[in-house]
Each structure stands twice: as structure tokens, then as C-alpha cells.
TORKOL-4160 file (C-alpha; in steps of 0.2 Angstrom, whole numbers, padded with zeros to 4 digits, m for minus):
334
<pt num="1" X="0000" Y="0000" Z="0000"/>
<pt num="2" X="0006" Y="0017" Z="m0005"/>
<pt num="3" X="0006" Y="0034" Z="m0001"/>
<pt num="4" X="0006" Y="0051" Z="m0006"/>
<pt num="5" X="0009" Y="0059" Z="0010"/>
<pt num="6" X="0026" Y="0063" Z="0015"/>
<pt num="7" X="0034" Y="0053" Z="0029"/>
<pt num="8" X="0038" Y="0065" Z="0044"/>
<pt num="9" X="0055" Y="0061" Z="0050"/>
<pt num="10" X="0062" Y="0069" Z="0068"/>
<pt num="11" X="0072" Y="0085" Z="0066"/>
<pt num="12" X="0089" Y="0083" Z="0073"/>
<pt num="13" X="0091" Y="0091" Z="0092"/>
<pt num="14" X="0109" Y="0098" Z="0085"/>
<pt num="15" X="0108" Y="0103" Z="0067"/>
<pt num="16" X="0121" Y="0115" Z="0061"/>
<pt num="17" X="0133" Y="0108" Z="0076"/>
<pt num="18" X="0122" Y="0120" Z="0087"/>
<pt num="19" X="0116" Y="0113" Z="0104"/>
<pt num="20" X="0096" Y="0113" Z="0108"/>
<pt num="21" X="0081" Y="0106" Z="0103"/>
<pt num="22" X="0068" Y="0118" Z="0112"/>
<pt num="23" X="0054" Y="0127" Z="0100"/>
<pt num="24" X="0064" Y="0143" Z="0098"/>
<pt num="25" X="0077" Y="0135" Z="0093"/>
<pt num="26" X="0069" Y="0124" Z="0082"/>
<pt num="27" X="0062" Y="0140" Z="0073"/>
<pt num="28" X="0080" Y="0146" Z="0073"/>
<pt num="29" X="0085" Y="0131" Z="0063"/>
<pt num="30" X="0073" Y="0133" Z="0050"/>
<pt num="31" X="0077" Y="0149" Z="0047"/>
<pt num="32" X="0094" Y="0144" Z="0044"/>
<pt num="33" X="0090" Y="0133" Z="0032"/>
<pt num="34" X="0081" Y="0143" Z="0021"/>
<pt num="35" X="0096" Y="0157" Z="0019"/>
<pt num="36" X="0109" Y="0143" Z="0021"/>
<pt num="37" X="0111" Y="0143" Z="m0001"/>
<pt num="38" X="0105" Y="0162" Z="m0002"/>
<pt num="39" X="0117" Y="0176" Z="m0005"/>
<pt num="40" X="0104" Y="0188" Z="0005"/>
<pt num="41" X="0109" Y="0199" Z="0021"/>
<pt num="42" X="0107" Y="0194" Z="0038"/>
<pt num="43" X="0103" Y="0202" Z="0053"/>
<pt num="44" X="0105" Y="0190" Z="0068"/>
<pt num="45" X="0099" Y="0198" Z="0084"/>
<pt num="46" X="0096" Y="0193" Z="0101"/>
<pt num="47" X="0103" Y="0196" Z="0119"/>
<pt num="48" X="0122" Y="0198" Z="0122"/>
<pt num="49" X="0129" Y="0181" Z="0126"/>
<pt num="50" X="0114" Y="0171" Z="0115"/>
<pt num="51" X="0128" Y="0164" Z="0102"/>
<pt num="52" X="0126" Y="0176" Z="0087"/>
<pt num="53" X="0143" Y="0172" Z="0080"/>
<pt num="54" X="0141" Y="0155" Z="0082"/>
<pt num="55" X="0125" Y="0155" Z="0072"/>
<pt num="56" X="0134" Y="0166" Z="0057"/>
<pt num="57" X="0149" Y="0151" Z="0058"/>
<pt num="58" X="0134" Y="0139" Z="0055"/>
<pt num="59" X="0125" Y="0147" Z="0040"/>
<pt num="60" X="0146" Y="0150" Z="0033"/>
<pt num="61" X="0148" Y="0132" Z="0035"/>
<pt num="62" X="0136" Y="0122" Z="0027"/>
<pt num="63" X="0131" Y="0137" Z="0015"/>
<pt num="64" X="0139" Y="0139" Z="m0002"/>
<pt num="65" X="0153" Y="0150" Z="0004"/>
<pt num="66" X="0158" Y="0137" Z="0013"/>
<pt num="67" X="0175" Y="0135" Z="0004"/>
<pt num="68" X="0179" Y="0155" Z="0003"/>
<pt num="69" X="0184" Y="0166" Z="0018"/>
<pt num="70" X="0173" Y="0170" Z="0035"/>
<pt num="71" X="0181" Y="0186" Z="0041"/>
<pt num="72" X="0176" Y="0193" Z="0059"/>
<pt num="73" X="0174" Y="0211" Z="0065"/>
<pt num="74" X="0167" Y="0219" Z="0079"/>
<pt num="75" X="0162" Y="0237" Z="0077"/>
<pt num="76" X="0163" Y="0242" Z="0095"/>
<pt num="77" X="0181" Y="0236" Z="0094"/>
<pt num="78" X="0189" Y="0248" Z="0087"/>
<pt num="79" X="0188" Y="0269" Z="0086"/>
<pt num="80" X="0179" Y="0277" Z="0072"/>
<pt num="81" X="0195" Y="0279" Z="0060"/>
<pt num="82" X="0202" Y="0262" Z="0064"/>
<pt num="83" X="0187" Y="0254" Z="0058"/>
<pt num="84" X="0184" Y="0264" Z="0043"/>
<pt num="85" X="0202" Y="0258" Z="0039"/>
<pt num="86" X="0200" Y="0241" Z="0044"/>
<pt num="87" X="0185" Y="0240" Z="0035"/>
<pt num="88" X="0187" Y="0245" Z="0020"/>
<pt num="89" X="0208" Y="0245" Z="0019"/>
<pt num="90" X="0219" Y="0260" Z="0013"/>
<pt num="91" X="0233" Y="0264" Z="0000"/>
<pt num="92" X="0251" Y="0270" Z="0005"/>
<pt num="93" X="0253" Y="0287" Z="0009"/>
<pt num="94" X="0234" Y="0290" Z="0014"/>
<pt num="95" X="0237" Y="0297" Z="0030"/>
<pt num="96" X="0251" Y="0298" Z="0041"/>
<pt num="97" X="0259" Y="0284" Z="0046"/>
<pt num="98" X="0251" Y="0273" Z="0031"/>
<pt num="99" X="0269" Y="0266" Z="0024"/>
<pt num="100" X="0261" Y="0251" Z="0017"/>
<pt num="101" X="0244" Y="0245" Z="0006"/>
<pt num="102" X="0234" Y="0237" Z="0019"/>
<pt num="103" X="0218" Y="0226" Z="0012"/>
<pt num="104" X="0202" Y="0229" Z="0022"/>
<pt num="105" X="0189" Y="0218" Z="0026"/>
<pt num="106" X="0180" Y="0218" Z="0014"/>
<pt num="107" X="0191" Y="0212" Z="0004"/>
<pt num="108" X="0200" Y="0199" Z="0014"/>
<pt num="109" X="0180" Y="0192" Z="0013"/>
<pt num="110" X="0180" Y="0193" Z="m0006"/>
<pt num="111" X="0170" Y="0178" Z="m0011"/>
<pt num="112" X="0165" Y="0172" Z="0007"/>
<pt num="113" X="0156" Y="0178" Z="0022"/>
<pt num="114" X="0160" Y="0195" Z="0031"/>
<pt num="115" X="0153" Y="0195" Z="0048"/>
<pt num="116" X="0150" Y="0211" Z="0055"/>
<pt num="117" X="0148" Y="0210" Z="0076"/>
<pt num="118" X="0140" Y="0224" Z="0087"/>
<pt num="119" X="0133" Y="0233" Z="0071"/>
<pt num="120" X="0123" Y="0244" Z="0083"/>
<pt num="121" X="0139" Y="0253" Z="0088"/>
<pt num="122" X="0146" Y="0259" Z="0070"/>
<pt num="123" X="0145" Y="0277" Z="0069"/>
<pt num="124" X="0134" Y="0287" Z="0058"/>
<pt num="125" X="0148" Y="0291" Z="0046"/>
<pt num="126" X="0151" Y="0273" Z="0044"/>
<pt num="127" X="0134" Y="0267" Z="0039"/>
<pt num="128" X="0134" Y="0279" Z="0026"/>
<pt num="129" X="0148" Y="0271" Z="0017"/>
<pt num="130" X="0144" Y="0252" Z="0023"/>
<pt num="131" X="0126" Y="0255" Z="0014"/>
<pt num="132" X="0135" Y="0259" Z="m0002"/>
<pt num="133" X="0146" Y="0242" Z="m0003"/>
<pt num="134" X="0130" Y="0234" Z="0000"/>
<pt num="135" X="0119" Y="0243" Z="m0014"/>
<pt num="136" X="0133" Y="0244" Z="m0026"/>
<pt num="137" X="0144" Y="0229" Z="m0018"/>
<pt num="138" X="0161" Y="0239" Z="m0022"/>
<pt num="139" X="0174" Y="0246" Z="m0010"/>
<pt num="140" X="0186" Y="0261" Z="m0010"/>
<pt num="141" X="0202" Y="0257" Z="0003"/>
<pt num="142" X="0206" Y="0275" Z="0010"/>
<pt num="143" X="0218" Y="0285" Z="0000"/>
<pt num="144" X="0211" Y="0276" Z="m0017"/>
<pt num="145" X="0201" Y="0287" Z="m0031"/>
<pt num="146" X="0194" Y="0271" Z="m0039"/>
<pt num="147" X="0181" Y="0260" Z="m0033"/>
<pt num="148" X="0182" Y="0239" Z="m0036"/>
<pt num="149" X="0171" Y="0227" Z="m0036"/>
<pt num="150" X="0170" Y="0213" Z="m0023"/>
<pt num="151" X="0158" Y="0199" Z="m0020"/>
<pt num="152" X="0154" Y="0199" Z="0000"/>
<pt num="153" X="0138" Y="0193" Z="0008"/>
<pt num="154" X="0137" Y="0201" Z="0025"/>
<pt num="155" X="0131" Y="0194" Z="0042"/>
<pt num="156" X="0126" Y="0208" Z="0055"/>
<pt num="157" X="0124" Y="0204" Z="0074"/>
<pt num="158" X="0117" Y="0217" Z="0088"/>
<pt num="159" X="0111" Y="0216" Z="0105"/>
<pt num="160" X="0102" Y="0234" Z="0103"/>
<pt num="161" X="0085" Y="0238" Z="0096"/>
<pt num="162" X="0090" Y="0244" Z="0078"/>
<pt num="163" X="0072" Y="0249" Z="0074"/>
<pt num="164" X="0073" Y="0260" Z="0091"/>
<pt num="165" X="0089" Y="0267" Z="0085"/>
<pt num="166" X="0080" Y="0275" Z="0070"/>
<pt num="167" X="0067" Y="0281" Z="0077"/>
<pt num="168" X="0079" Y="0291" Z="0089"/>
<pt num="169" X="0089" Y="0295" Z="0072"/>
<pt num="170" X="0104" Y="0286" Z="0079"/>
<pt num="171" X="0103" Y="0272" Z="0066"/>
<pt num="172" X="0101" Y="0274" Z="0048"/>
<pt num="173" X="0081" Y="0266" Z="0040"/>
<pt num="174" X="0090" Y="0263" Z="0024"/>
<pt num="175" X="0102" Y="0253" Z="0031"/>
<pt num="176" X="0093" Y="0245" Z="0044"/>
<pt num="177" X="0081" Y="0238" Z="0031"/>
<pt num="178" X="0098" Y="0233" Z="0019"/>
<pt num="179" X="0103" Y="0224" Z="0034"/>
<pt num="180" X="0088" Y="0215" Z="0040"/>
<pt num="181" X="0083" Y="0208" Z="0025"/>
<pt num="182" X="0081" Y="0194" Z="0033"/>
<pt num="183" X="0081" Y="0193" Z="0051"/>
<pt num="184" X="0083" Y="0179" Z="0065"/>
<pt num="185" X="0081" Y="0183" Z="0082"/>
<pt num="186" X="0089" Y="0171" Z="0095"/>
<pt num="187" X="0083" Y="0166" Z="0110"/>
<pt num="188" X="0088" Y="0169" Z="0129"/>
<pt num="189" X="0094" Y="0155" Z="0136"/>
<pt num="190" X="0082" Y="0156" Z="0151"/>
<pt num="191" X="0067" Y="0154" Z="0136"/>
<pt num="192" X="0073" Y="0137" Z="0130"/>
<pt num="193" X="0069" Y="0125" Z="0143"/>
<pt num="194" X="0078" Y="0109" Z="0145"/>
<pt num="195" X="0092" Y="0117" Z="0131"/>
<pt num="196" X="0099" Y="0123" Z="0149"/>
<pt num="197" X="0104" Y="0106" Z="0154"/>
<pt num="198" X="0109" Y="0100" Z="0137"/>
<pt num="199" X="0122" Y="0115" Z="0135"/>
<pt num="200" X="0130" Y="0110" Z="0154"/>
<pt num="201" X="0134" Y="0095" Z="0150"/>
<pt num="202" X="0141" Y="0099" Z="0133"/>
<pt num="203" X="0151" Y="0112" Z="0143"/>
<pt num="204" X="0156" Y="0102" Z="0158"/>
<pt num="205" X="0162" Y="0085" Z="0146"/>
<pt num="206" X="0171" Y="0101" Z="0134"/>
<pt num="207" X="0180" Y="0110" Z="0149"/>
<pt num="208" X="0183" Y="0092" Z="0158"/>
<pt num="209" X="0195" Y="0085" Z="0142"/>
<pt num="210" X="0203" Y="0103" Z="0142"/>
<pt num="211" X="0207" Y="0100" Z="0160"/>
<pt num="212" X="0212" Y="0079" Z="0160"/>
<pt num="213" X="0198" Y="0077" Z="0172"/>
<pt num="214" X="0185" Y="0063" Z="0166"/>
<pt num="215" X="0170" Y="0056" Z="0177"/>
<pt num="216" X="0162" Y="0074" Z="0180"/>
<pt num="217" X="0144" Y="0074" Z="0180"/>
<pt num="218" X="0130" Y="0088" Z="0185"/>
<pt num="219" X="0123" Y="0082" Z="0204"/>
<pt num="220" X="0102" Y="0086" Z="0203"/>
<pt num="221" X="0103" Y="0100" Z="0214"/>
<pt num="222" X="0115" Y="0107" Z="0204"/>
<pt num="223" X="0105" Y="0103" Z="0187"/>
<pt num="224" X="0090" Y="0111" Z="0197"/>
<pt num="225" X="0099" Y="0125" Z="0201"/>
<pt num="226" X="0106" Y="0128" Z="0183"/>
<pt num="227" X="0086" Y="0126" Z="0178"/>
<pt num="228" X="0078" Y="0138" Z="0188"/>
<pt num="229" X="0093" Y="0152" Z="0185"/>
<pt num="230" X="0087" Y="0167" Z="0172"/>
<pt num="231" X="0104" Y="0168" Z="0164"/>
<pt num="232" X="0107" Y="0186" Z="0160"/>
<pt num="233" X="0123" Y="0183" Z="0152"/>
<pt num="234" X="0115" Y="0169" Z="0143"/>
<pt num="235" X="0124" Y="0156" Z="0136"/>
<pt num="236" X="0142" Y="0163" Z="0139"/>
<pt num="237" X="0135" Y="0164" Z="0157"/>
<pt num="238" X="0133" Y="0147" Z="0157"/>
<pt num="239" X="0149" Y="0142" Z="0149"/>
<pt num="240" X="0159" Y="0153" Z="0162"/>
<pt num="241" X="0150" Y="0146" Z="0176"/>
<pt num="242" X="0153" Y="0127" Z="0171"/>
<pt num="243" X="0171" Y="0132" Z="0168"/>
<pt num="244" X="0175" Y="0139" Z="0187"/>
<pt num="245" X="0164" Y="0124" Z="0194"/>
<pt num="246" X="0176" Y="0114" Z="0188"/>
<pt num="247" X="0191" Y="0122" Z="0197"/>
<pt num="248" X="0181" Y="0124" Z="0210"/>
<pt num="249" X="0176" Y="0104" Z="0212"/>
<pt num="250" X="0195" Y="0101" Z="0212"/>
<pt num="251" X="0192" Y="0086" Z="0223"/>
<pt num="252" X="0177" Y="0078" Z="0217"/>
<pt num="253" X="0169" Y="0072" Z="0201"/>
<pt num="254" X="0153" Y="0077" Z="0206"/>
<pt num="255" X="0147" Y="0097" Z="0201"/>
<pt num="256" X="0135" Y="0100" Z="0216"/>
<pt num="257" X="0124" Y="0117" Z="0220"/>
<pt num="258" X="0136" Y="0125" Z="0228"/>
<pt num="259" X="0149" Y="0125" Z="0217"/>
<pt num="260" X="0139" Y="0138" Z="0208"/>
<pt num="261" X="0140" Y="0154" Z="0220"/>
<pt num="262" X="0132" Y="0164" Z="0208"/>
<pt num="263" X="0115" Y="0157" Z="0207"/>
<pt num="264" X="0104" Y="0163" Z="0222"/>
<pt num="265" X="0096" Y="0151" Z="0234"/>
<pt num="266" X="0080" Y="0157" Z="0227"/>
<pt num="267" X="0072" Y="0167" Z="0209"/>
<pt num="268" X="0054" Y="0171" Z="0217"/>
<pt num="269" X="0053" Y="0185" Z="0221"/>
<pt num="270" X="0038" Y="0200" Z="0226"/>
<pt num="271" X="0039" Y="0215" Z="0231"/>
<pt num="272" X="0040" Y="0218" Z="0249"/>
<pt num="273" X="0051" Y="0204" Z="0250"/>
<pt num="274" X="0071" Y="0202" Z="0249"/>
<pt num="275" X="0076" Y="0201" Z="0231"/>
<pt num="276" X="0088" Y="0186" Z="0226"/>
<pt num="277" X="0102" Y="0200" Z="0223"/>
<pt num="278" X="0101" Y="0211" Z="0241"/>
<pt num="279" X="0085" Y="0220" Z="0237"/>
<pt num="280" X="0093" Y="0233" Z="0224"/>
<pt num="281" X="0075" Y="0244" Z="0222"/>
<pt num="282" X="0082" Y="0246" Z="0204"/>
<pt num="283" X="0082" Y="0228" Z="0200"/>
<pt num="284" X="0064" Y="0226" Z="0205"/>
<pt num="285" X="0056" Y="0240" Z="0197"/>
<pt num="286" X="0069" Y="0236" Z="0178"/>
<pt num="287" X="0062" Y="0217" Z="0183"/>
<pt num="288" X="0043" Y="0225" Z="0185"/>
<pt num="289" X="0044" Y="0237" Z="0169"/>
<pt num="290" X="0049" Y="0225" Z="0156"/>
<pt num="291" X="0036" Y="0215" Z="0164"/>
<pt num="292" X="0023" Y="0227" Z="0161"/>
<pt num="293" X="0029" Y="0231" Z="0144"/>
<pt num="294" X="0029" Y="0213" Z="0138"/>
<pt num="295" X="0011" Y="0211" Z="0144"/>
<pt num="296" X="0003" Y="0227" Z="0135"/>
<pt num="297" X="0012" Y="0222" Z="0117"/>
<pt num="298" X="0005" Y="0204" Z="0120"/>
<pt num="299" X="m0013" Y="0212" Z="0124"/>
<pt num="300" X="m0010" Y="0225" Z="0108"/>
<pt num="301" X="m0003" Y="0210" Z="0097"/>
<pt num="302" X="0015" Y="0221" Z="0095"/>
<pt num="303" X="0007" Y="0236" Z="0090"/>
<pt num="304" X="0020" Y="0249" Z="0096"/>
<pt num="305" X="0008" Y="0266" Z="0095"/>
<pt num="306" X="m0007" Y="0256" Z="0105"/>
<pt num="307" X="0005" Y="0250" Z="0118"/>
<pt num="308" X="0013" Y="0267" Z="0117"/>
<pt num="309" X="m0005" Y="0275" Z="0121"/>
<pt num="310" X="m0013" Y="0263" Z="0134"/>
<pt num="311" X="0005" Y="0265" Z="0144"/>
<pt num="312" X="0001" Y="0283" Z="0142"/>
<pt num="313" X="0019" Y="0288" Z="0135"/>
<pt num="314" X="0027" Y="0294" Z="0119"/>
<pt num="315" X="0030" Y="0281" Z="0105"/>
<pt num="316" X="0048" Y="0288" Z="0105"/>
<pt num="317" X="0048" Y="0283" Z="0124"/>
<pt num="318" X="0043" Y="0266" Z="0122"/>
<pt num="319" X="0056" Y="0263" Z="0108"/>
<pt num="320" X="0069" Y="0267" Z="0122"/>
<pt num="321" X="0061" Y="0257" Z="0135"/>
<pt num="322" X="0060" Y="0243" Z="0122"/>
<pt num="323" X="0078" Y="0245" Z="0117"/>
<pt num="324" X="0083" Y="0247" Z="0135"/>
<pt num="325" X="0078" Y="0229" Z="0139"/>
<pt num="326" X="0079" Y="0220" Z="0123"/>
<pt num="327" X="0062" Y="0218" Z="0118"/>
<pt num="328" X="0057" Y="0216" Z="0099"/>
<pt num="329" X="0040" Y="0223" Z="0097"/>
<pt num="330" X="0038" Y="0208" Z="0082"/>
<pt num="331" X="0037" Y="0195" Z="0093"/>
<pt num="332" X="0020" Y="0199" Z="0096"/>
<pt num="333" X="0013" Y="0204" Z="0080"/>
<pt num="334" X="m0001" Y="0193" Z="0073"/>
């Protein structure tokens, strides 16, 4: 007996060599694969510490550009003519000091994958001249009077709200929307559930050969402990934490509770009560106000100007307050 319906076969829980199998990351997956053979832009965004760079090595190495160059740079690395210079290179005799051609990123990326980290902090100037290599996909090195042709596709990453950053004019719209032409947003860590366990122990068994120790395993306080933790460094967090456990459990194979000093003997919380961090009145009203704006673009389905008005502030305001905590408006849109 035959069939025309197509037999459903189980996703991997690591596709791409990334860890997690949780619904957001499921969703990230297939984003992946439908710009894995694509030459357009990307904009990864997400919390700092949610593995951007890691997700723009993936779509690199099982894309078509696999065989050509993937070149890194962050742009809150470097001061502004240090960038532009890196970026884009600059001939002998540009400017003081230049004894030598120096080949920019752009062109050491010729062909390949140019991934451009912490694109929220390239200065105005810049963007100006990074929009035109992405519209005409040529670059000028400083000190040059000619223009070349390159072939670079380009992978953004930013923590920042980059639609917030226009509205305040800090950002340009005509490259934000050259940039996101196709977005992926990547989770907290604290969102994806049982991933949490399944990145300590890839950790743990990682840091473990590192170290010539073999036998370390998670005790279930310590697993628990991990699980109820919100992660606000996210999955580097969780890497850094597994890391010092290790030297801290120097005479044991077992990682228990309290070789994580950092997690708090509790995450409830109200008000009127201790908080878990000494009762900082700053923490608990940030905690309470991207509460509260997380609830009103879930009752106005993302819209910002009716979430804007029923809060009773400015749309310019809320775009800050949304950019402040790392909230994309979209999530909510129906």
C-alpha cells in the first residue's frame, strides 16, 4: 500500500553543530535553512551572550561559501578611524603613518562571508559608506580614487533595538532595512527550557577534556539549580559558570549546588520581599517594567503606537524602553 503523504521524520536536536532542541530553537533552525544557499543579508539579533557568532559560523559552514573566507569584525572594537580603515583598507601614503597597502575587510572576505559584530555601535559616518558596498557591492580602501568590485555577503549581529535606533535617528532606516533583509532573532537562554541542561553538560564533558579530568557529572541539585537560573549573560553565562565549577570541584567528580555561588538560593521573588540580589530597588522595578511592557504588546498584538498610548507615554519613549531591555516589538505581531 502506497502513499502520497510525505513521511515525517524527527528533526535533529543539533543541526548545524548548534546545541538545543527547544521550539525557539527549532524555529531558529529553519530559518537557517532557508538562507543557508542564499546570498541575501542577515541580521542575527538577540541578547548579548545568545551565540550570534556562532549561528553566522553555521549558516558560513554548510552554506555555499563554505570553501571561501569567513572574516570577523566587531564594530565596538575599534575607534571610528580604525574601523573605517580596517574595514574598508587604505593605500600607501593615505594618511600619516600609512607606509604600506593594507587590504580591508571587505576584501579579505572577497567571495566568502563578512561578519560584522555589534553593528549597533558603527557610527553614523560609517553606515553611510557600509550601505554603499551593500547597494553597489564595491569598495574604495582609504587614499584610493577608484572603486572595485567585490563579492561579500554580510552577516550583522546586535544586541540593541535597531528599529529603536531609528526612530531616535541614531541608526540609519535605509540601512537597517539593507541589513535585516532577513532577520533571525535568538533566544535567551532562560526561554529554552531543557536546552539549559543540554548545554552544561556539553560544557562540563568540553572544559573536563581541556582539563584531563573525566567522570564529572551535574549532581540534581546542581541541574535544578542551573534550571531555575534566568541567565542574564546567557549562554556565555553558562559556559563561564561550568568552567569555574570545575576548578572549584578540584576534589570531586561530582558538580554540586554549591559550586555555583552565583545562582541565588532562590528566583521568586515580590515586592515587599528580599530580592535574590540584596533587594537593589532598581532591580525590582527594571524586573517590574519590562514586565509590564511585555504584557501590553502581548494584549496589543505588538502594536507599538497602542501599547505606546494605553501606557500613556510617547512612542519615542517606548522605543527606548524597548531598546533598553531587549524587547522586539515583532514577537508579538499577529
Amino acid at each position: 500500500m502506497t502513499t502520497n503523504k510525505a513521511i515525517s521524520r524527527p528533526e535533529p536536536d543539533n543541526p548545524y553543530a548548534l546545541i538545543g532542541s527547544s521550539p525557539l530553537m527549532k524555529q531558529v533552525y529553519r530559518l537557517i535553512s532557508k538562507v543557508l544557499h542564499s546570498d541575501a543579508n542577515i541580521l542575527l539579533t538577540g541578547e548579548t551572550g545568545t551565540g550570534k557568532e556562532l549561528v553566522a559560523r553555521a549558516i558560513h559552514e554548510y552554506g555555499h561559501r563554505r570553501t571561501q573566507p569567513f572574516v570577523v569584525q566587531n564594530c565596538a572594537s575599534l575607534p571610528d578611524g580604525l574601523l573605517e580603515s580596517e574595514l574598508f583598507g587604505y593605500k600607501k601614503g593615505a594618511f600619516t603613518g600609512a607606509d604600506r597597502h593594507h587590504q580591508g575587510m571587505f576584501d579579505a572576505a572577497n567571495n566568502g562571508i563578512l561578519f560584522l559584530d555589534e553593528i549597533g555601535d558603527l557610527p553614523l559616518t560609517l553606515q553611510a559608506k557600509l550601505l554603499r558596498v551593500l547597494q553597489e557591492q564595491e569598495v574604495r580602501p582609504l587614499g584610493d580614487t577608484q572603486y572595485h568590485k567585490i563579492n561579500v555577503r554580510v552577516i550583522a549581529a546586535t544586541h540593541r533595538n535597531l528599529e529603536a535606533m531609528v526612530a531616535l535617528g541614531e541608526f540609519r532606516s535605509d540601512l537597517y532595512y539593507r541589513l535585516a533583509h532577513f532577520p533571525i532573532e535568538l533566544p535567551a537562554l532562560r526561554d529554552r527550557g531543557d536546552d539549559i541542561q543540554k548545554l552544561a553538560v556539553s560544557f562540563l564533558d568540553e572544559s573536563a577534556r581541556r582539563e584531563g579530568r573525566t567522570g564529572l557529572h551535574l549532581s540534581a541539585a546542581a541541574e535544578k539549580a542551573l534550571q531555575s537560573y534566568d541567565f542574564p549573560g546567557n549562554v556565555r553565562e553558562l559556559k563561564s559558570m561550568i568552567e569555574r565549577a570545575i576548578l572549584l570541584a578540584d576534589d570531586t567528580e561530582i558538580i554540586e549546588r554549591s559550586h555555583f555561588p552565583n545562582i541565588p538560593e532562590t528566583n521568586t521573588f515580590s515586592v515587599g520581599s528580599a530580592s535574590p540580589h540584596g533587594g537593589v530597588l532598581k532591580e525590582l522595578v527594571d524586573r517590574f517594567e519590562r514586565q509590564l511592557l511585555i504584557d501590553s504588546l502581548k494584549k496589543y498584538r505588538g502594536n507599538q503606537q497602542n501599547t505606546a498610548d494605553a501606557l500613556g507615554v510617547a512612542r519615542r519613549t517606548l522605543l527606548y524602553k524597548l531598546s533598553k531591555y531587549n524587547i522586539n516589538s515583532r514577537d508579538w505581531r499577529g
